[in-house]
Every structure is written in C-alpha cells, then in structure tokens.
C-alpha distance (Angstrom), angle and dihedral (degrees) to the residues before:
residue distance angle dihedral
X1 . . .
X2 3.71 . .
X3 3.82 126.9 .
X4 3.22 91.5 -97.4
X5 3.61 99.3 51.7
X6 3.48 88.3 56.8
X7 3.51 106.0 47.9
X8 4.17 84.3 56.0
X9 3.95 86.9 50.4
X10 3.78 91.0 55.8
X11 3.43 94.0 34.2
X12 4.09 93.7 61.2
X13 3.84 82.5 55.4
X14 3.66 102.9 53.9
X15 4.04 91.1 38.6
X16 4.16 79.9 55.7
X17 3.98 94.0 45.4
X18 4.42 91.5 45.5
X19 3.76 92.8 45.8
X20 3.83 95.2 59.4
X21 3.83 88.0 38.2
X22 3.70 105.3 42.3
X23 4.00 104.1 24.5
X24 3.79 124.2 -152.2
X25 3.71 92.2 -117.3
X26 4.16 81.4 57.0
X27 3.80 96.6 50.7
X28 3.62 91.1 51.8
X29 4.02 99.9 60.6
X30 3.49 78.0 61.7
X31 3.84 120.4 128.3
X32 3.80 96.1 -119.0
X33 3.69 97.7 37.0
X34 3.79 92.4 93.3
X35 3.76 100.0 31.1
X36 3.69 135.8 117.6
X37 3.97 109.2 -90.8
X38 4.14 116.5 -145.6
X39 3.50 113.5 -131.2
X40 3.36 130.3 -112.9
X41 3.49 111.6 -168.2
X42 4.02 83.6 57.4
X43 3.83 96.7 49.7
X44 4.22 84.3 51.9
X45 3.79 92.2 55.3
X46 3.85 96.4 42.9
X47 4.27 109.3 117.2
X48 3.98 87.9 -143.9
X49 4.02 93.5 58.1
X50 4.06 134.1 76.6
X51 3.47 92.6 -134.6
X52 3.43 90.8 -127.0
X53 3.90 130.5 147.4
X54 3.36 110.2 -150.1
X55 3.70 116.6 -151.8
X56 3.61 127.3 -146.8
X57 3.66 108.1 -158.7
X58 3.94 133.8 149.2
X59 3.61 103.5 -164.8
X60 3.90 145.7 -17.0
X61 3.52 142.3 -142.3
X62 3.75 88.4 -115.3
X63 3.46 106.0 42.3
X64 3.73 100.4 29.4
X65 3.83 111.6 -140.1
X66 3.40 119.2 0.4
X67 3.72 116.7 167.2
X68 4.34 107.1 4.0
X69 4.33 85.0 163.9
X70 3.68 104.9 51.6
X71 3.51 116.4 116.4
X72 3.80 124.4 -140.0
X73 3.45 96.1 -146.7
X74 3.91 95.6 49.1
X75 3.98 95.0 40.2
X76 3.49 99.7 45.8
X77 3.68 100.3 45.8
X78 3.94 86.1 44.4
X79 3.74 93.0 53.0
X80 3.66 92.0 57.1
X81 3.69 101.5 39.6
X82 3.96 75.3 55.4
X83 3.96 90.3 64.3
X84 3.52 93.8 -109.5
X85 4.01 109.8 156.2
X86 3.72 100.9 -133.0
X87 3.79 145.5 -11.5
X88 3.33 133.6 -115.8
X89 3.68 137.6 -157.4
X90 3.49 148.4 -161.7
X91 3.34 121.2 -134.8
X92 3.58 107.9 163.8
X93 3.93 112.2 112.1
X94 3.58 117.2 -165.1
X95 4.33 97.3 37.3
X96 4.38 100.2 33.3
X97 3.74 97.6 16.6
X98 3.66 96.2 -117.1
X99 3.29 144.5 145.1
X100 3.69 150.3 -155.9
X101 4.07 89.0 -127.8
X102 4.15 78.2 60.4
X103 3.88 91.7 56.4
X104 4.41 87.1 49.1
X105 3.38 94.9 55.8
X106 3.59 100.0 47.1
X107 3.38 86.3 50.3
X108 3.73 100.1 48.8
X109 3.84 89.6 51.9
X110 3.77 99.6 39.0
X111 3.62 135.8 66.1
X112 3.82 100.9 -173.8
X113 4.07 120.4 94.4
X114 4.53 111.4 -69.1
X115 3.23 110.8 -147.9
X116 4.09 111.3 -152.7
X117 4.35 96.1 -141.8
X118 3.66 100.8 -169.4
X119 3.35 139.5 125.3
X120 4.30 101.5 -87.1
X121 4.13 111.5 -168.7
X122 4.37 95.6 145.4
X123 3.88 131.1 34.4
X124 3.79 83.0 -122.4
X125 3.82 84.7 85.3
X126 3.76 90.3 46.4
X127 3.66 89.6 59.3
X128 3.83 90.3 49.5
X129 4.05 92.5 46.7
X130 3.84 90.3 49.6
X131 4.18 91.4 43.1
X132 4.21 88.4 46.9
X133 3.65 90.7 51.0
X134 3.90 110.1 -101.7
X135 4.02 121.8 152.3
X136 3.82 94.8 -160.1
X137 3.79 136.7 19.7
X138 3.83 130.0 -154.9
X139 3.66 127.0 -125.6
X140 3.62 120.6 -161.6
X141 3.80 111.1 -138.5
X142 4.34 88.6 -157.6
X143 3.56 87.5 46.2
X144 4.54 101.8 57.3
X145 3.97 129.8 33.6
X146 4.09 107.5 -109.4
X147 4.10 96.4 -100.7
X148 4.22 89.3 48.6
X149 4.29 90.9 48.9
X150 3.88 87.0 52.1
X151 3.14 92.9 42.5
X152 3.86 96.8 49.3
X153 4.16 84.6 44.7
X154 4.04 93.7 58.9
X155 3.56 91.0 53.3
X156 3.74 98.1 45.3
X157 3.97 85.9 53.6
X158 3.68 83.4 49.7
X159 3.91 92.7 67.4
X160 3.69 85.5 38.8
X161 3.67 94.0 -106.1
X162 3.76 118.3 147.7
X163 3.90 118.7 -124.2
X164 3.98 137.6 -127.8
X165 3.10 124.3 -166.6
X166 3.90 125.1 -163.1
X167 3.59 131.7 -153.0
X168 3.91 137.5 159.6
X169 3.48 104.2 -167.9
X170 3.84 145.7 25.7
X171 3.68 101.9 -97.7
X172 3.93 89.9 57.5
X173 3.32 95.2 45.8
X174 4.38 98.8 53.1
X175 3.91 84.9 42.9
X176 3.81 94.6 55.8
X177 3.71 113.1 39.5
X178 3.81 113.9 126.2
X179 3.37 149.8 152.3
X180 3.58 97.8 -109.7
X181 3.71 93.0 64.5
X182 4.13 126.5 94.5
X183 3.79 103.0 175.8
X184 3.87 125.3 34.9
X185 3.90 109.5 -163.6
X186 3.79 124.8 -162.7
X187 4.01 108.1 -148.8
X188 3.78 98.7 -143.5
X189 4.55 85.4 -166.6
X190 3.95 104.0 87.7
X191 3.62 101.3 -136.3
X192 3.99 100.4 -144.6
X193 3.94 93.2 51.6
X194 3.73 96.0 20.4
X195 3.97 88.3 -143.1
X196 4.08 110.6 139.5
X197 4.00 130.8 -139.7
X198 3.84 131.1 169.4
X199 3.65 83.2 -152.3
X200 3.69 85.4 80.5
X201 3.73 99.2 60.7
X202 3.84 87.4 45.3
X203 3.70 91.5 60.0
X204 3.38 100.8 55.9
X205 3.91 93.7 34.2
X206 3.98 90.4 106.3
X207 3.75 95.0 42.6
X208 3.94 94.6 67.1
X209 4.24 112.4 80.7
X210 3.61 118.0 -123.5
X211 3.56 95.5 -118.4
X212 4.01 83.4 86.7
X213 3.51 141.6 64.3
X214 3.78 116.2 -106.8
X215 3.69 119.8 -147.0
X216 3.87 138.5 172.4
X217 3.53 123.4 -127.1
X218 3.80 124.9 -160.4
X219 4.09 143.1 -24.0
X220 3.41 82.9 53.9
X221 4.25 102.8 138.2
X222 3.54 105.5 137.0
X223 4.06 124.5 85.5
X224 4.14 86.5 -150.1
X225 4.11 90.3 56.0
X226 3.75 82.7 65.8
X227 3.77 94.3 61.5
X228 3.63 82.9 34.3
X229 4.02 89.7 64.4
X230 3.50 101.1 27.1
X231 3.93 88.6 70.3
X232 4.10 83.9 56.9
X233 4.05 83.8 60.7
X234 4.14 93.4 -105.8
X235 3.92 100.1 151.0
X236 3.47 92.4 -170.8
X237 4.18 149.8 32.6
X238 3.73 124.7 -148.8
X239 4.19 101.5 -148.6
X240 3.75 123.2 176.0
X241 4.01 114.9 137.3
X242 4.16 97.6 38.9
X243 4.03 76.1 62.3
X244 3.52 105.8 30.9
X245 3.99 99.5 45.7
X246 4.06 82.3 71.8
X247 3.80 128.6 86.4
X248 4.27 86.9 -117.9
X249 3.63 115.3 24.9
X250 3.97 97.4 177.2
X251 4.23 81.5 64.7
X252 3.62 90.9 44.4
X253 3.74 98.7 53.4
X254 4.08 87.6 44.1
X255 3.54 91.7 56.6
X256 4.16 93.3 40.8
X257 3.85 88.2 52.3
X258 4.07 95.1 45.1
X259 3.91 84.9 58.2
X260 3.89 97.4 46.0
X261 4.33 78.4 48.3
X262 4.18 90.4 59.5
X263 3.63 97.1 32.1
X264 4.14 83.4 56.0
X265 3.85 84.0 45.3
X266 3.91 99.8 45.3
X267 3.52 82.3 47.3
C-alpha cells in the first residue's frame, strides 16, 4: 500500500466519523455557504498577478515537518500582499497537520481565490469546503475512478465552486478530461518514488486543451522555471514548501516574485 492508498483509506473513515458529527444540513447554515465565491481561473489570467498559488502547509508525509511556527494569519496575508494569485490550504489533519479552522482564517483575512487542497473522494467534503470558505477544490485524478471525479466536479460547480484537477502522467490526464473541470494541474512529484521534475509538466503541456487553466504543481524553486513554463502556456504555479521550508514564507514568496518581475524585465 502506497501513501496514497492510505491516506484514501483513512480518509473514508474520517469523512464517515464528520458526517454523523457535523451533518450536511449543519454545514449549510454556515456563513459562507451562500456567499459569493472569487474565481480562480480569473485571478490566474490577470496581467497584474504572479500566478502563483501559494501554499500554506505545515508538514508532509514526505518531508515530515516542515514549517510547525508559521502563522496563518501572517503567511497568508503576506503571500498576497506579495502578488501571489491565490492561496492555498491544507486542510488535511492527520498527514499535513491542517485544518479546516486554517482554511477560515485565510479566508477571513484574504480576498484573493482559497484553494481547499485536500484529499476530495464524496461531495460531503464539497459541502464542507464551500461552508469553510474555499473558492476552488482539488481533485486528485490517482486518487477517484474517471465517472466518480466527474461526478465530484458537477457538484462542486453546483455550489459554484471552481474545480482542479490533478494529474501526473498522461494516462490520467486522457481519462479525466471534462467539462466540469476549470484548472488542470500537472503534479511535477512522482508519487511512487516521490522524486520531482518540471520536465514533467512540460511534457504534457501540449496535451491539455485550451479551454482550461494550466497550472504547475510542485519542485518548482527557481524564479527562471517560471518563464521556463510560462512559454509551455502554464498560467499559473502552485508553491508551498520552497516558501514554507523558511522561517517567514510571506518574505520568501515577495522576494521569489520580485525576481520572476526582473527576469520578465531583463527579458
């Protein structure tokens, strides 16, 4: 059983154990439930923004912990007074030591697109990511069979949530194209081996239709890279540990994003 694998297994139990605590009917009295979502495909494709995602994650099952004193508050507001595009935040517990509380308050202090990164197998969890506050949600194409991912992506546009999908190779990308979706992502971390290259978003750069968003997700440490992908037509770059893995992540996004601003300049 990979890591994966197991993260779904425990996932189906805690989705089981929140439902009977924390019913749907619950989630939607919620404040957010009936508010106006930001989208994130249009924050990606603005001129004035990096296009960057900025992650907000404390630890992985990878790398262990990686940032246990970062602030929510303080990172997320940095990131966007940095010019990233949009946030996003883990909310898985027991593997990234997240939460959903995480997700509210980068909401409440943040006007720029949240993305709710988690690992999504029912609409149950859609519900909760629209009642904590979230403008997008991820689905993992490795993670759901085909039918269950477009299924999970109707009823995400349902609430009015935007959708992105993951994949990390060819086969799960051709098997999972569908309407429903906004943002296709290319995972450049292989997740048998764990080892990361760019190389794999740039191979499957051409594959993905215009009619979506393309984004770059992880290894990605280098301001150049950017330009690098950008000419492959990705309009944006999900970053968390190049930020987080530093004692003040809001500082090291603003300095990553002034560089990709000269490079574009110099160039």
């Amino acid at each position: 059983m990979d890591i994966l694998d197991k993260i779904i297994a425990h996932k189906q139990q805690e989705v089981a154990e929140r439902k009977s605590l924390f019913p749907t009917k619950l989630l939607e009295q919620s404040l957010y439930f009936d508010g106006k979502t930001v989208s994130l495909t249009k924050y990606l494709l603005r001129e004035d923004k990096s296009g960057i995602i900025a992650e907000f994650k404390r630890q992985s099952p990878s790398k262990g912990i990686i940032n246990g004193h970062a602030k929510v508050e303080r990172t997320t507001i940095g990131y966007m007074q940095a010019g990233a595009s949009a946030l996003s935040v883990l909310t898985d517990e027991k593997f990234f030591g997240g939460s959903s509380e995480d997700l509210k308050t980068a909401r409440k202090f943040n006007f720029c697109p949240v993305l709710r990164k988690d690992f999504i197998i029912d609409e149950y969890q859609i519900t909760e990511a629209k009642s904590i506050g979230a403008d997008a949600i991820l689905l993992i194409a490795a993670a759901l069979e085909p039918a269950k991912l477009k299924e999970l992506a109707a009823f995400a546009k349902s609430l009015n949530l935007e959708v992105l999908m993951e994949v990390h190779n060819q086969e799960e990308l051709e098997q999972n194209l569908n309407e429903h979706l906004d943002v296709v992502g290319v995972n450049n971390r292989n997740l048998k081996t764990f080892d990361v290259s760019i190389e794999t978003s740039k191979s499957l750069a051409a594959l993905i239709p215009d009619d979506f968003v393309k984004i770059s997700e992880s290894g990605i440490s280098d301001p150049a890279s950017i330009l690098e992908l950008r000419d492959y037509g990705f309009k944006g770059f999900l970053i968390g540990e190049t930020f987080m893995k530093t004692a003040r992540p809001e500082l090291t996004a603003a300095d990553f994003i002034e560089k990709i601003d000269r490079l574009v300049v110099n160039n």
